[in-house]
C-alpha positions in Angstrom: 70.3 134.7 103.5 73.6 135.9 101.4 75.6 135.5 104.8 74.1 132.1 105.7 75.4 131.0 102.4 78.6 132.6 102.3 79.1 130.4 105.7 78.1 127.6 104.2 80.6 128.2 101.5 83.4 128.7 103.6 82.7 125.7 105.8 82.2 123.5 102.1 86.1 124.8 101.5 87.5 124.2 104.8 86.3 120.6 104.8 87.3 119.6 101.2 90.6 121.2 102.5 91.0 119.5 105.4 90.2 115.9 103.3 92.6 116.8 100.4 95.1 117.0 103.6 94.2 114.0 105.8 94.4 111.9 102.2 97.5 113.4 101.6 99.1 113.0 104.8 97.5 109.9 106.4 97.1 108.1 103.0 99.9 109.8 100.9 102.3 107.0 100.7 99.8 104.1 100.2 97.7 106.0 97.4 98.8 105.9 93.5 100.0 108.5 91.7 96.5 109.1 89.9 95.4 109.3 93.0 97.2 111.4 94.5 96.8 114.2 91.4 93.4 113.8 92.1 93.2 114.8 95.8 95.9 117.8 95.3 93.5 118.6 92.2 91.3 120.0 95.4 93.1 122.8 95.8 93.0 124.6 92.1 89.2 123.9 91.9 88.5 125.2 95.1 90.0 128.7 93.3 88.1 128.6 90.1 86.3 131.5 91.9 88.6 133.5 93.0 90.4 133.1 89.6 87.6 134.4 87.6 87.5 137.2 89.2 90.7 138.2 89.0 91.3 137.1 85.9 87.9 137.5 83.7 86.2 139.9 86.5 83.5 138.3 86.7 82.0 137.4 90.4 80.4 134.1 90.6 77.4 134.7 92.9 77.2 133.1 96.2 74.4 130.7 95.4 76.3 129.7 92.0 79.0 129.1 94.0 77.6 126.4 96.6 76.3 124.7 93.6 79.3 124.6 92.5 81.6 123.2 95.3 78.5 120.9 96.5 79.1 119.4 92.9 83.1 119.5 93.9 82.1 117.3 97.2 80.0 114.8 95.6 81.8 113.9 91.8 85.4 114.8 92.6 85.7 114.0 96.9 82.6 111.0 97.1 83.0 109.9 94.0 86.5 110.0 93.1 88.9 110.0 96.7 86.8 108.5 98.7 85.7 105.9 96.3 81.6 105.5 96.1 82.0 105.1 92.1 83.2 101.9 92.6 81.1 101.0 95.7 77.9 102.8 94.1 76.6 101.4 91.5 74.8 104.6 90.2 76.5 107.1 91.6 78.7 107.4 88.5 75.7 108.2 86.7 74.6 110.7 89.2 77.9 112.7 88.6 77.5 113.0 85.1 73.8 113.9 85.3 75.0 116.8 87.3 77.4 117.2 85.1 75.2 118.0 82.6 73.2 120.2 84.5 76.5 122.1 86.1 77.8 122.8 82.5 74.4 124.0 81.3 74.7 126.7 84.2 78.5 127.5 83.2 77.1 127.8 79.4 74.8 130.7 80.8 77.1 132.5 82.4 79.0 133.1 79.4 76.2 133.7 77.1 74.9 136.4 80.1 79.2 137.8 80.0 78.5 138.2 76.2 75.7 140.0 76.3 73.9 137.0 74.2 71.6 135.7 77.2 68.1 137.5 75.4 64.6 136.4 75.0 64.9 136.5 71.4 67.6 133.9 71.0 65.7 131.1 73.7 66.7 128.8 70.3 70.3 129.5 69.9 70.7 129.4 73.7 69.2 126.3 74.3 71.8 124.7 71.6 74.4 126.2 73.1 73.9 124.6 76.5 73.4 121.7 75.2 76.7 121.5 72.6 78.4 123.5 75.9 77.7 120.5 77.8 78.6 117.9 75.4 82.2 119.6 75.0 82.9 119.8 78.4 81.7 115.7 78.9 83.8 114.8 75.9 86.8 117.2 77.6 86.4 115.1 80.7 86.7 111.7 78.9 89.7 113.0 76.6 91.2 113.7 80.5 90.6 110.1 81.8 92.2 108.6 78.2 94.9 110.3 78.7 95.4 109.8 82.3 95.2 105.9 82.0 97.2 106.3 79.0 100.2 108.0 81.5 99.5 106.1 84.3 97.7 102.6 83.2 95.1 103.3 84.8 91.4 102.4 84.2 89.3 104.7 85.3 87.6 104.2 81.7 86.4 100.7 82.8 88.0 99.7 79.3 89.2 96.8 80.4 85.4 95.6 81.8 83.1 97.1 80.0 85.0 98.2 76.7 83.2 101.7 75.1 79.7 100.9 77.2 81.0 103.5 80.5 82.4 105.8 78.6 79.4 106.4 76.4 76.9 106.0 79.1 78.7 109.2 80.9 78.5 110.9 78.1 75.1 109.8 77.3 74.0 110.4 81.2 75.9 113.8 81.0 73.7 114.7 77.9 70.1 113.8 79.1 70.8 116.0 82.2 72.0 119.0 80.2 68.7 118.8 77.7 66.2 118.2 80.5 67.6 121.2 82.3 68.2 123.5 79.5 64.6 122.0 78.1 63.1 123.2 81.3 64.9 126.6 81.8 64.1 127.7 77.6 60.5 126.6 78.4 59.7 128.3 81.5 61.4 131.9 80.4 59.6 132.1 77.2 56.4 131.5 79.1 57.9 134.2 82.0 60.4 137.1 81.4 60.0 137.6 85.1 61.8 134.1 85.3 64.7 135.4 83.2 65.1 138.3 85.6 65.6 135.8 87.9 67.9 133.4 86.4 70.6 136.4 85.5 70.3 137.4 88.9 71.1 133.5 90.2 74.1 133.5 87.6 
């Protein structure tokens, strides 16, 4: 199982590869330069990895990991590059609900790094997923601000829908990281066994 998903990893990276390449050659010089950041953005994510474990030493596990560029393939390649957000009507929302869920996991990991992912503090962790979560959805929307701001862009919607996206991402991003974190407290206070099982996921 471990090999099957390591393949499936590798064939997730070669393909957002080999569209962060076709964009970039085929598309390059038709594409704005938001755009364009965006697409060669592929390549440092794809690392993320590889860079915390050289850097932090700690080994994402293989099943963490295809969460984790599966999320890449859908919010970043679908939804950004290739442009369902703005054909999709709720896959904007989607992306943010995973976000929500994606940052919950990330807040795990570095409680379990810290040596503060314990049965006794179910109540501080659960507030730290979800604040965890809130901070990296407000992070995200500081990063679009700015980018239209350099670049007049919109990917804010300001200009259609005024504060109304950018609080419904955040909103979205919100619900997903309390009904996950919600569910995760709930089920290891009930079942250490879980908890055994969720540091061994993470």
């Amino acid at each position: 199982m471990k090999k099957k998903i390591t393949f499936i990893n590798y064939v997730l990276i070669f393909c957002l590869l080999i569209i962060m390449f076709y964009q970039l050659i085929f598309r390059g010089s038709t594409l704005p330069i938001s755009k364009i950041l965006t697409t060669t953005s592929i390549l440092p994510i794809i690392m993320v990895p590889y860079l915390l474990d050289k850097i932090f030493h700690y080994q994402m596990k293989e099943g963490t990991q295809l969460i984790y560029y599966l999320f890449i393939l859908i919010s970043l390649v679908l939804g950004s590059i290739l442009g369902l957000y703005h054909t999709i009507s709720w896959f904007d929302l989607l992306a943010h609900f995973l976000t929500g869920i994606i940052s919950s996991v990330a807040a795990l990991i570095i409680l379990e790094k810290v040596g503060l992912f314990k049965k006794e503090r179910m109540g501080f962790i659960f507030f730290f997923m979800l604040l965890f979560g809130l901070s990296v959805s407000c992070c995200w929307e500081f990063f679009e601000f700015f980018s239209d701001q350099i670049f007049n862009g919109d990917t804010q919607c300001v200009k259609l829908t005024g504060v109304s996206d950018t609080m419904e991402d955040m909103l979205i991003a919100f619900l997903g990281s309390i009904l996950f974190s919600g569910y995760l407290i709930i089920k290891m206070k009930r079942n250490e066994a879980y908890m055994k099982k969720v540091k061994k996921l993470i």
